[in-house]
C-alpha positions, 0 to 999 in steps of 0.5 A, a space after each residue: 155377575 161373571 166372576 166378580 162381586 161388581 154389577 155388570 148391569 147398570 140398573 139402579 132402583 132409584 125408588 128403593 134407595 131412596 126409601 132405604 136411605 130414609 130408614 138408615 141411621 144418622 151417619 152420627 149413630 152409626 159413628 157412635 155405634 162404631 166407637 162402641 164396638 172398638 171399646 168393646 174389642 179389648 179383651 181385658 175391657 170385657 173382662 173387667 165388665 164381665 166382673 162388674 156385672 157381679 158386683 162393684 169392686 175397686 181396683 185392687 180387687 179387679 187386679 188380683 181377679 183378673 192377674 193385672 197391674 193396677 195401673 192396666 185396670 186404672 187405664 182399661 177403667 178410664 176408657 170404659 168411664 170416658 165412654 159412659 160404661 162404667 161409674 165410680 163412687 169414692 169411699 174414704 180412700 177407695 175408689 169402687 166401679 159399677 157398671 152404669 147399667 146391665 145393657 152393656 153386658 146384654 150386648 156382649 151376651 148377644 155378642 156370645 150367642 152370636 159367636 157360638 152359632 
């Protein structure tokens, strides 16, 4: 290569693409994967998990943990519950979240170790 990232030669092995392109995930998960990142990429959504990993808590108790409005955590909440992070359960006039299970946070955990290399 002189100079750029483009092949000068136009050599393809056909063999190894095709094993390759056999082993790759659907372009259906990787979407799925992607969509997972970009909820992720919110730092108050990593937030709020990161206290659910402790214990459930309702809104209220996420806004006085976190310095944030009721309505930025209703809102955070409703996008990490459309996406299957997060459950809730109505008590009285309550409402309390939990995360739906601790390989969210492993995630994120392995998103840390990876950072801090």
């Amino acid at each position: 290569m002189s100079g750029s990232d483009v092949c000068e030669l136009k050599s393809i092995r056909q063999d190894l693409v095709e094993e390759i392109s056999e082993k790759m995930e659907s372009d259906e998960v990787i979407e799925d994967t992607s969509n997972l990142f970009k909820i992720l990429s919110d730092y108050n959504r990593i937030r709020i998990i990161s206290a659910l990993k402790h214990h459930e808590l309702c809104v209220c108790e996420l806004s006085l943990l976190l310095d944030m409005s009721q309505s930025s955590i209703s809102h955070q909440l409703r996008h990490l519950r459309h996406n299957n992070i997060v459950k809730f359960r109505k008590e009285q006039k309550q409402i309390f979240y939990s995360l739906v299970d601790d390989e969210i946070f492993d995630l994120i955990k392995k998103g840390e170790e990876y950072e801090s290399k």
